[in-house]
N, C-alpha and C positions, 0 to 999 in steps of 0.2 A: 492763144491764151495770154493774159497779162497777168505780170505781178508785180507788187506793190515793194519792190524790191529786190537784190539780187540771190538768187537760190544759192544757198545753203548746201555744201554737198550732202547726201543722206547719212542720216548713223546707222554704224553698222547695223544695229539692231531690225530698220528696216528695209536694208537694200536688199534686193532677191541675188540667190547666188548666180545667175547667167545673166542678166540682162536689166541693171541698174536703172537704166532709165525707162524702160518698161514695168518696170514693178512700182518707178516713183507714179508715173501715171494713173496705175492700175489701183493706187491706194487712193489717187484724188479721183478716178471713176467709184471708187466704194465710197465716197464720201467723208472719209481720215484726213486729220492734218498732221504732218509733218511738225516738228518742231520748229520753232523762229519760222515759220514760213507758212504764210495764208496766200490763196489761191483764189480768182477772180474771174468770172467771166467778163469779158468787155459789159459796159454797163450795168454792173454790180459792185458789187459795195459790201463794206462788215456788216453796215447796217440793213443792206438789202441783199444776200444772198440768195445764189441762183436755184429757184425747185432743184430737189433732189441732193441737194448739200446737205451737210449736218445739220440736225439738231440747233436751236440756239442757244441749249445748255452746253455743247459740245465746244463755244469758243469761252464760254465761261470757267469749263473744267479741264484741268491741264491731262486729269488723268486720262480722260477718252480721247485724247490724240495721238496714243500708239497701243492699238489692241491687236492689229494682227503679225504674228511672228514672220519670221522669215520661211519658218517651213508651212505654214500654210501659203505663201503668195506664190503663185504661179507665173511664169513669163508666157504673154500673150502668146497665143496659136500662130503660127508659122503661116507665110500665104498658100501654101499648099495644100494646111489643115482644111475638113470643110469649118461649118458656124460652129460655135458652142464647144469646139473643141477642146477639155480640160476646166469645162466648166460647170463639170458637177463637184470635182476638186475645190474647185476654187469657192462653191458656192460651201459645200460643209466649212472650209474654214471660216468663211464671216458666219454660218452659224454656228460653229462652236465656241467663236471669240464671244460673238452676242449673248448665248446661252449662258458663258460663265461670267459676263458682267454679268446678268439681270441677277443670277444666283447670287452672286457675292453684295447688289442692293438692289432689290427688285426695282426701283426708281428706275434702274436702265433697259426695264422692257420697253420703252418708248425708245430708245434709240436702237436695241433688235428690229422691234417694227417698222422701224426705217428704210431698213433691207430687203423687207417685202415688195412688189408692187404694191399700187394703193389696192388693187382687185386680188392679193396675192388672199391664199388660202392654207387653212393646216385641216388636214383630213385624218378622221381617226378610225378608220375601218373597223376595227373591233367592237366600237362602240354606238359604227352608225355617225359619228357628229362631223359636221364639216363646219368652218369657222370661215367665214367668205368676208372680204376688207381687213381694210388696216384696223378700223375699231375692234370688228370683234376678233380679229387677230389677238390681237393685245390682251380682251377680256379672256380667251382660253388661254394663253400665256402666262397671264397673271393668276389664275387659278391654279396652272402647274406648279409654281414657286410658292404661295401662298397654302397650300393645302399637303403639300408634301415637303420631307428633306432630303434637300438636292446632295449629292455627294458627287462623284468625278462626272466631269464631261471629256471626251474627248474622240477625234478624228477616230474611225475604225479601221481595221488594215488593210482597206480594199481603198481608202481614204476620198470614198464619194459618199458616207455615212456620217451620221455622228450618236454616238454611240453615249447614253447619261443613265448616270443612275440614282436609286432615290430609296426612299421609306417611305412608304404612302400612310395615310389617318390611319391603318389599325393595325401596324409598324410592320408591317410585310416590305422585305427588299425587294426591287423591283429592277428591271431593266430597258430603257427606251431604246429604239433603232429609228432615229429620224434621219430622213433623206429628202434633202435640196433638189427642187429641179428650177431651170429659170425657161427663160421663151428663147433669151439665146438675141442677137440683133438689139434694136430700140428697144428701150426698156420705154413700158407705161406707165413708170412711178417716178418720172422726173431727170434723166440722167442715164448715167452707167450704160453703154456702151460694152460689150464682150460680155455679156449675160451677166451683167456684176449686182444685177435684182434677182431676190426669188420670186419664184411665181408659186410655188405650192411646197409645203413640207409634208409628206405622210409618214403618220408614225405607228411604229407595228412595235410590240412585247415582245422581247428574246423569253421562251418558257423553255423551263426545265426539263418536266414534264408535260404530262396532258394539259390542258387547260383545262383552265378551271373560275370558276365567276367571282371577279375581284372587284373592288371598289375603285372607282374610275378617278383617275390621277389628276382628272380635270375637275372634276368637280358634277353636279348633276343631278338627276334624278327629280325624284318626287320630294314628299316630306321623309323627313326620315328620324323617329324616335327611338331611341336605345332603350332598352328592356330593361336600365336602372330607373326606380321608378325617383329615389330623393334627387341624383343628377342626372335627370335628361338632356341630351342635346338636340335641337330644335333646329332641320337648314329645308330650307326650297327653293327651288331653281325652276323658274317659269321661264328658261331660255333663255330672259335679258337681265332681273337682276338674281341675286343670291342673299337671303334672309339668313345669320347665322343667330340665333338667340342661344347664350348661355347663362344656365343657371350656376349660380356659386353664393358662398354666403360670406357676409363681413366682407367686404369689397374691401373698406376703409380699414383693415386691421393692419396696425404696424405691422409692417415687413411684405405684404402682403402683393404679389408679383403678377398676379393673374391681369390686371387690368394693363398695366404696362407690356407685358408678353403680348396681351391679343391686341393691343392698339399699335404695338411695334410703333414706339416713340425712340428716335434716335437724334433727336435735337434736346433733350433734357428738359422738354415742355410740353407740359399739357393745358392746355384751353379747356377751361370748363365752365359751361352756362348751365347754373345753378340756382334750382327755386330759391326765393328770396326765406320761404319757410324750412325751407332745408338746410338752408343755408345756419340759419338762428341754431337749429339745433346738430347738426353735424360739421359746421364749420372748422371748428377747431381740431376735430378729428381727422378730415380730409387735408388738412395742412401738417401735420403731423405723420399721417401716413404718406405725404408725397416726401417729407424728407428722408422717411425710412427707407422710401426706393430712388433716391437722388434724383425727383422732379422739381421743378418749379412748377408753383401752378399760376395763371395765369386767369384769372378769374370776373367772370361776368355775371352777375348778381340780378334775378327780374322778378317781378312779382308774377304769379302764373293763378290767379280765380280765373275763371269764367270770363267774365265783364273785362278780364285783361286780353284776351287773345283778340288782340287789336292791331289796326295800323299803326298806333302812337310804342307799341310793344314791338312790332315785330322793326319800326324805325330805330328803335330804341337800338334793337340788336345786331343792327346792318351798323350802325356807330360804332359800336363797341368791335364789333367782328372789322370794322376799319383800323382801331385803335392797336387791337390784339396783333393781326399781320397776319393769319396763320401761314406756311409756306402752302402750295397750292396742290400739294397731295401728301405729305409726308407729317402736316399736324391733324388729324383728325380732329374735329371737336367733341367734346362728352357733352351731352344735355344731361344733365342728372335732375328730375323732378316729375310733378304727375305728368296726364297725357294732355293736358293745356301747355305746361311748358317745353316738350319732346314736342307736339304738334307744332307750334308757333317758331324755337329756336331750330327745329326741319327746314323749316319752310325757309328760313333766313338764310342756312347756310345752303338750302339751293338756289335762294337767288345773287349772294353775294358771290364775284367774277367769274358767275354763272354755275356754279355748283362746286361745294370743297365740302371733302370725305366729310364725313359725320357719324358718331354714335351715340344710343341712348341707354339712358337707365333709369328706368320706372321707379319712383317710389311708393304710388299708392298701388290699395288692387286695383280699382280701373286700370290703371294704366300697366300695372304685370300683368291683367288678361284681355285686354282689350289693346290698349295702346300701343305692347310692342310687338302686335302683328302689325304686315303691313307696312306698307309704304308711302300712305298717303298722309302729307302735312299740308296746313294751311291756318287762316284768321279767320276771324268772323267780319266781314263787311257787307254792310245792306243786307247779311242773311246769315245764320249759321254755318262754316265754311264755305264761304262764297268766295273767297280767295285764294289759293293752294295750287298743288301743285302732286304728280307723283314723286319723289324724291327716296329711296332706299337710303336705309343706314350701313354703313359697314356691320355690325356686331350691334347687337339689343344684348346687354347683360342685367341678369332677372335675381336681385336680392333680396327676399322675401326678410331681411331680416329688420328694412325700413318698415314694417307695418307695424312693429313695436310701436312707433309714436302718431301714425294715422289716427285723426280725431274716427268718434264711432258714426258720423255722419259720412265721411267719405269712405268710409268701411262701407257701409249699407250702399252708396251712390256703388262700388264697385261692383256688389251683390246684385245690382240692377242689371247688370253686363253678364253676371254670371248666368243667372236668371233666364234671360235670351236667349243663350246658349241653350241651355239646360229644356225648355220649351218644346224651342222650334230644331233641336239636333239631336242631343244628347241625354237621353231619358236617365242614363245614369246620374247626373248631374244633378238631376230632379230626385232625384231617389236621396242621394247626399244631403241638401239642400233639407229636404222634407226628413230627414231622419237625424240629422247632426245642424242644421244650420243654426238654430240658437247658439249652440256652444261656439261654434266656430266664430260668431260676429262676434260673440262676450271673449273670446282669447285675438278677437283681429285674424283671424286664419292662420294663425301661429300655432306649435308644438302638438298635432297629432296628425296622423297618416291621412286622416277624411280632409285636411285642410290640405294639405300635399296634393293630393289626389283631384282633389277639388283644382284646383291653379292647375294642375296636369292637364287635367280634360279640359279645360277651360281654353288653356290654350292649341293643345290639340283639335279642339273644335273651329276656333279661326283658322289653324292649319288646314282642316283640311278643307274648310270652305272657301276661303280664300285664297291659299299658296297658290293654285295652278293660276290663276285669272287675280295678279296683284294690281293690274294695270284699270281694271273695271273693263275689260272689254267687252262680257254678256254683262249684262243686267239683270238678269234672275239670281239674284243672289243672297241665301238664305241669311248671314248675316245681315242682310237688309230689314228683317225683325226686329222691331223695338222702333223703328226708323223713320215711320212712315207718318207718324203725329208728331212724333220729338223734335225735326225741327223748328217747328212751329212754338210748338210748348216753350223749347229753351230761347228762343228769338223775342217772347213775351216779356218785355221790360217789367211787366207785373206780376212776374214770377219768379226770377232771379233761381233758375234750378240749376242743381250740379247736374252736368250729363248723365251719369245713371239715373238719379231718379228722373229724368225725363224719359229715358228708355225703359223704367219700369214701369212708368204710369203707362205709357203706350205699348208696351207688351203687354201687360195685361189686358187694357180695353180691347187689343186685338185678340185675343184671346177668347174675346170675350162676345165678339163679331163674329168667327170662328163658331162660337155654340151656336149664333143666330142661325148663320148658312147652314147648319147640322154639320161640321165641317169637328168640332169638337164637343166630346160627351160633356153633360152636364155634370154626370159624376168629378169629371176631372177639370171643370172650368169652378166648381163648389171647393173643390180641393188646393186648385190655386188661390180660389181668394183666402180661405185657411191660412195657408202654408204665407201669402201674402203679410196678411195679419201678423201672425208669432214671430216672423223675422224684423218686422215692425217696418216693412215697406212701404212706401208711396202708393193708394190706391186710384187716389182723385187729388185735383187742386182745388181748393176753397177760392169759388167762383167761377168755374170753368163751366161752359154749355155745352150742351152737344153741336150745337153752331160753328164754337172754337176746331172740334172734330172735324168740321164738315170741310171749314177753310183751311187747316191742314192737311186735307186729303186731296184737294183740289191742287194746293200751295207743289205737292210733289211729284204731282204727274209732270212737269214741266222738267225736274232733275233727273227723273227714268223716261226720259226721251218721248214723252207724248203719250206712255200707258202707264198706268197705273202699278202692276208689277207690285203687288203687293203679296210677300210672303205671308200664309198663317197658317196653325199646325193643324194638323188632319189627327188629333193624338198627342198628347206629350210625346215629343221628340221626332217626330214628323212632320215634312211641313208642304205645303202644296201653296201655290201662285194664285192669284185669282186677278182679276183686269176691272173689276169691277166691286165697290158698296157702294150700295143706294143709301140715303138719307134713312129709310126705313130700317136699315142694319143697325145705322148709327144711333137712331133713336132707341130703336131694342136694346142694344146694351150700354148705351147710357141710361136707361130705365134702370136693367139689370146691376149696373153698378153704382149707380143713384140707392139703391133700397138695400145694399150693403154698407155702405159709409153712413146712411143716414143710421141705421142699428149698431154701426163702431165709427163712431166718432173718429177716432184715434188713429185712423186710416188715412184721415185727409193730412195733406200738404197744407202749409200756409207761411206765413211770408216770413213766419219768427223760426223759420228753419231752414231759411235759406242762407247760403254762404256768405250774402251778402250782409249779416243778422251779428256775423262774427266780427 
């Protein structure tokens, strides 16, 4: 070994009590530095350190170069010992040092994960889940600290354990027993010599009593809705990411702590890309409310129509997200706007130094039931989302109390969303919709329980269509309703449509497709177009053919992999697949919806009601 200088005797604090220069060793096999004193392999460098060394936030921060105490360091195994000897000892103390940095700022689960092999594993028997690599090491790690509060960690008195305790989400005290083992020999994660790697952590529940079925401290499961109906909380975990959506109201109200709490901002700054329409009229509020919580805001201002979710828009926001700096996990950015601008500023911060945290919050209804499911962002180039990307947000926060100033046009565009739902899932929806929907569009789905209720199911229905499969990996996917003409329709430069009303002219025609095949009763394809009517939806566009339909249908087989894969409902709220409409379908209910619109005018679409018209 070389050093870049002459060694420094050790400080008390880290010399082992038997064997001084075996402990100093054993600290630069873990990867530690010593005070005044950096450690080299022959042809390395500060700037190029050897696999298996620290972190390169670790020469940046003074504090992570003395974490482990004198009574966890062990004096290497004697030659008489056999391998591994003293090395479960040794291995609980790096992970209880590890443990109680990431607790005290979870920033430092990446340097626990250090300590792993790269192939290293945490296994949790109780619940079935194995965590296999450094990545998803880290992902169940970080869910531990993030989901629960951590309280003592420390060595058990048999001291090959480590023994933590916590309050889990639904404040049950709790008790871990995790136990280190390593392979012992060469380590395959870069280094460390005398088992100074873990290879697997398994962790068992100390119980009281019997056991009994708790809420998993990792994090997990299905969708899962709380039985409060005004605040639900909204999470699913499809194995890779984790969806938390929470409801709360007045985000922006002086004093107001919730958003600060769940973004865990510890730099005094929040980044927020901001519709430029929200901006006009919440502006001043949202600067006010960050001084009430001692933020800065740091703010990036875009226009978010339709016609904006562009490369010149999403370039725009890769500048800006330059200018800003965020640090590269610890500033999440808030997109506060509909789901054109969550869609488009998603998309930015997963391409900007390849993906930094990010959260959204929906202002319109499109975008509280539609938008913040989900995980997919993206622009429109050459095609209606032709650009994108999967990308999760940390936290979707859902304030219903922006649809106060939602114009009554993007009220209806979100009702197109609902709609779909409501169809091809959720008959209850339909029942709402057809028995309370006038009033709810005339109050914006504000101040009564059926509007509540309405946004409830609404987004419970992308839950549960969506949560398990966020990634699109089948393709029969009932949300794919509304889908199958709309992009076509909104891609039509001579129609300039908000995305719901492109998913409700196309939900309904499919609907309508649906009566052809005998697939839906006439009674309830008569009752849609009704119920269409009074809410004062999109039924047709002024100038569309059934032509437009046909190169629609054709335009999407190409994005569901070569079939067609076309959802329509067998029933309001049922829906069945079909691979195939012939032209003869098409033309039957474009006849059929042809000799509706021509008897209510007032049904058609036309270009002085588009967004672009404002």
């Amino acid at each position: 070994q070389m050093f870049d200088g002459e060694p420094r005797k050790p400080h008390p604090m880290h010399a082992a009590p038997r064997c001084a220069t075996g402990s100093f060793f054993r600290l630069l096999a873990l990867g530690l530095l010593l005070p005044q004193t950096r450690a080299f392999l022959a042809g390395t460098s500060a700037a190029h350190p050897p696999c298996g060394g620290p972190p390169p936030s670790a020469r940046r921060i003074a504090a992570v170069r003395a974490v482990v105490l004198a009574d966890e360091v062990v004096a290497p195994a004697s030659p008489d010992e056999p391998p591994g000897a003293g090395q479960p000892q040794l291995l609980a103390g790096i992970l209880r040092a590890g443990l109680q940095r990431a607790a005290d700022d979870r920033r430092r689960v990446d340097e626990l994960v250090t300590h792993f092999e790269y192939d290293g594993a945490v296994d949790v028997p109780a619940e079935g889940r194995r965590a296999s690599g450094q990545g998803e090491v880290k992902r169940l790690l970080t869910a531990l600290f993030a989901d629960n509060e951590v309280g003592t960690i420390e060595v058990d008195s048999d001291g090959a354990s480590v023994l933590l305790s916590l309050r889990d989400s639904t404040d049950r005290r709790r008790t871990l027993r995790l136990l280190a083992t390593g392979r012992g020999g060469a380590s395959r994660g870069g280094g460390a010599r005398h088992g100074g790697k873990i290879a697997e952590v398994v962790v068992h529940e100390l119980l009281d009593g019997p056991a009994a079925r708790a809420e998993s401290v990792f994090g997990g499961g299905g969708a899962v809705v709380s039985e409060e109906l005004l605040r639900p909380k909204w999470e699913t975990f499809d194995g890779r990411v984790r969806q938390r959506i929470w409801p709360d109201t007045d985000l922006f109200a002086r004093g107001n702590l919730f958003l600060k709490e769940k973004l865990e901002l510890t730099t005094g700054r929040l980044i927020m890309v901001v519709d430029s329409a929200v901006m006009e009229l919440y502006g001043p509020r949202m600067e006010e409310w960050a001084e009430s919580v001692d933020l800065q805001l740091e703010l990036i201002v875009a226009h978010a129509n339709e016609d904006r979710k562009s490369l010149a828009t999403f370039t725009f926001l890769l500048d800006e997200l330059k200018r800003a700096d965020p640090l590269r996990r610890s500033e999440p950015v808030l997109c506060v706007g509909g789901g054109v601008l969550t869609d488009t500023a998603g998309f930015a911060c997963a391409c900007w130094r390849r993906g930094i945290p990010w959260c959204r919050l929906p202002t319109t209804l499109l975008g509280i039931v539609d938008a913040s499911v989900g995980i997919k962002v993206a622009i429109n180039y050459h095609r209606k989302n032709g650009v994108g990307h999967f990308y999760s947000p940390l936290h979707t926060f859902i304030d219903t109390s922006f649809l106060d100033t939602v114009s009554r046009p993007d009220i209806r565009s979100g009702c197109g969303e609902i709609m779909k739902a409501a169809i091809i899932h959720d008959a209850r929806l339909y029942e709402l919709l057809d028995a309370h929907g006038e009033e709810m569009i005339a109050a914006n789905f504000r101040g009564s329980p059926e509007a509540e209720r309405v946004i409830q199911y609404s987004i419970d229905a992308m839950l549960e269509c969506i949560g398990p499969d966020l990634w699109e990996e089948a393709l029969l996917r009932p949300m794919d309703y509304g889908h199958t003409f709309s992009r076509t329709l909104e891609a039509d430069e001579s129609f300039f449509l908000r995305h719901g009303e492109a998913v409700a002219v196309d939900s309904l025609f499919s609907a309508l497709i649906a009566e052809a095949k005998g697939l839906l009763p006439s009674a309830q394809a008569d009752s849609l177009l009704s119920l269409y009517r009074r809410l004062g939806l999109p039924c047709s566009i002024a100038g569309i053919t059934a032509a437009t339909y046909k190169k629609a249908r054709d335009e999407i087989v190409v994005h569901r992999d070569g079939l067609l894969r076309a959802p329509l409902p067998a029933g309001i709220g049922r829906c069945e697949y079909v691979d195939e409409i012939d032209d003869g379908e098409i033309d039957a209910a474009f006849a059929r919806l042809t000799a509706f619109t021509t008897e209510h005018a007032d049904t058609v679409w036309d270009i002085s009601k588009s967004f672009a018209a404002e």
